[in-house]
C-alpha positions in Angstrom: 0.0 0.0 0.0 1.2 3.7 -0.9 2.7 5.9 2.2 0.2 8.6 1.8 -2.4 6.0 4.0 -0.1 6.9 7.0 -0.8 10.3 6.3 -4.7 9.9 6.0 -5.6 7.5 9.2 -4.5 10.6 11.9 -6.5 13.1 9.3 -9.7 11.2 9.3 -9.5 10.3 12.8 -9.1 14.0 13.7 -12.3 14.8 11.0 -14.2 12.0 12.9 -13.3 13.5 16.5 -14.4 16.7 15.2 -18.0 15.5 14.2 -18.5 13.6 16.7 -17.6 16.4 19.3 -19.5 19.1 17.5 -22.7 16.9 16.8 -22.6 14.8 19.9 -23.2 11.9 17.9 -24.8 9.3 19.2 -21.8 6.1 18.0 -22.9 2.9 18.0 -19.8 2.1 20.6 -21.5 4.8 22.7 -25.0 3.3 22.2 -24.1 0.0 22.9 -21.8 -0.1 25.5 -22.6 3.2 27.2 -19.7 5.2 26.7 -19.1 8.8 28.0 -18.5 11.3 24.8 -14.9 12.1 25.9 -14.3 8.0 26.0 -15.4 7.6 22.4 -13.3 10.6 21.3 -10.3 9.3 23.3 -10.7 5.6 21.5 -10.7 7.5 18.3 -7.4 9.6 19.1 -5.4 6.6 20.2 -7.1 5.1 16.9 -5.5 7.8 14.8 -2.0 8.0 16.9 -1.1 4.1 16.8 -2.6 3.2 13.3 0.3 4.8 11.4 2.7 3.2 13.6 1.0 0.0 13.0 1.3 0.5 9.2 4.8 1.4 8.7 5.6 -2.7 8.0 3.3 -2.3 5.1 4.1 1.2 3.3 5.6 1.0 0.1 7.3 4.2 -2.0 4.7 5.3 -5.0 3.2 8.3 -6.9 0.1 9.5 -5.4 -2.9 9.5 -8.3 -1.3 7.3 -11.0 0.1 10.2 -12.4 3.7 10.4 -13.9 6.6 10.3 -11.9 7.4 14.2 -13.1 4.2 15.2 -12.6 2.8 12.9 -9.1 3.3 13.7 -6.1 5.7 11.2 -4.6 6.0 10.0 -1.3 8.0 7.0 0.5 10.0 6.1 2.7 13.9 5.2 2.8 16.5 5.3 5.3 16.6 8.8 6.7 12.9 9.4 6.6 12.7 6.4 8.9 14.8 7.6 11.1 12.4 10.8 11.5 9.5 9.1 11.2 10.5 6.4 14.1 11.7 9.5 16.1 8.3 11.2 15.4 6.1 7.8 16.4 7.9 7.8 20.0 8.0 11.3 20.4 4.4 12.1 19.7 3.2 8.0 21.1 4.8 8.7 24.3 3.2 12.4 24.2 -0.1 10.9 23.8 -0.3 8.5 26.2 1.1 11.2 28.5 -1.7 14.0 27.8 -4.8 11.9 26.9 -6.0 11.7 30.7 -4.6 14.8 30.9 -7.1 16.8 27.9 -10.6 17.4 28.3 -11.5 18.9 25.4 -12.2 17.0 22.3 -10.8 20.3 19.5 -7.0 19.7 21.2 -7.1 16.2 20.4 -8.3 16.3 17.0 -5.5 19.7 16.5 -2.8 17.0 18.0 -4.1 14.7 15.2 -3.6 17.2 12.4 -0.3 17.8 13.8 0.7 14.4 13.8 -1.0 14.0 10.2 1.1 16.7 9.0 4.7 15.5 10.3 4.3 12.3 9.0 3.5 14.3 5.5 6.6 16.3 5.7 8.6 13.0 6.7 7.8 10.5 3.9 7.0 13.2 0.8 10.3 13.0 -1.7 9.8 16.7 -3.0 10.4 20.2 -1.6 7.2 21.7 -3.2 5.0 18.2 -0.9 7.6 19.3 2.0 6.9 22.7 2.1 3.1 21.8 1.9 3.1 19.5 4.8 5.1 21.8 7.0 3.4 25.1 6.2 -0.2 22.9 7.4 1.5 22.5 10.5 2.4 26.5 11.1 -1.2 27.3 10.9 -2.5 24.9 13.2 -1.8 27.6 16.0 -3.9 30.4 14.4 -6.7 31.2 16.1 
């Protein structure tokens, strides 16, 4: 599978934390087991946090869209990007498991997502134009 799925689990995670934090959803894990709204949003972040990690066996180098190589844009991962992205997986794991009892809102844990969404783009894209992309996401994450 392409690298770019590492990139998309944390993003939809943080899109689903924000729905069902700003609708109060009703979830079926909620329904059916009874769960507490910041418990289904905390299963979710942990979700979005540990699947990339859980991935990295599987993630090949590739051209996002079928397009040319020239014209894709092309992610992967070789030696040195593993080395940032390992760094970046117990940096922001540890961090996680750190301030998840910690947080009571749900909009800091979907930000931390999208933060976590966006290092992993700037570690495994292979162009400047994908890198500055990725990094420049996470700058604005702190506007208000």
């Amino acid at each position: 599978m392409n690298a770019v799925i590492m990139v998309i689990v944390p993003l939809i995670s943080a899109i689903l934390i924000y729905l069902v934090g700003a609708l109060r959803i009703e979830g079926t894990i909620r329904a059916k087991f009874r769960l507490p709204l910041s418990l289904e949003v905390k299963i979710l972040y942990i979700l979005g946090t540990f699947a990339p990690m859980l991935l990295l066996p599987f993630v090949s180098s590739g051209v996002v869209g079928g397009y040319p190589r020239v014209m894709g844009i092309e992610v992967g991962i070789d030696r040195i990007s593993l080395l940032f992205l390992l760094g970046e997986f117990v940096a922001f794991g540890s961090a996680s498991l750190y301030v998840l009892p910690r947080i009571t809102d749900w909009k800091e844990l979907s930000l931390l997502l999208l933060v976590h969404s966006g290092l992993i783009g700037a570690f495994i894209s292979k162009d400047f134009f994908n890198y500055y992309v990725s990094w420049s996401s996470l700058q604005s994450h702190h506007l208000p």
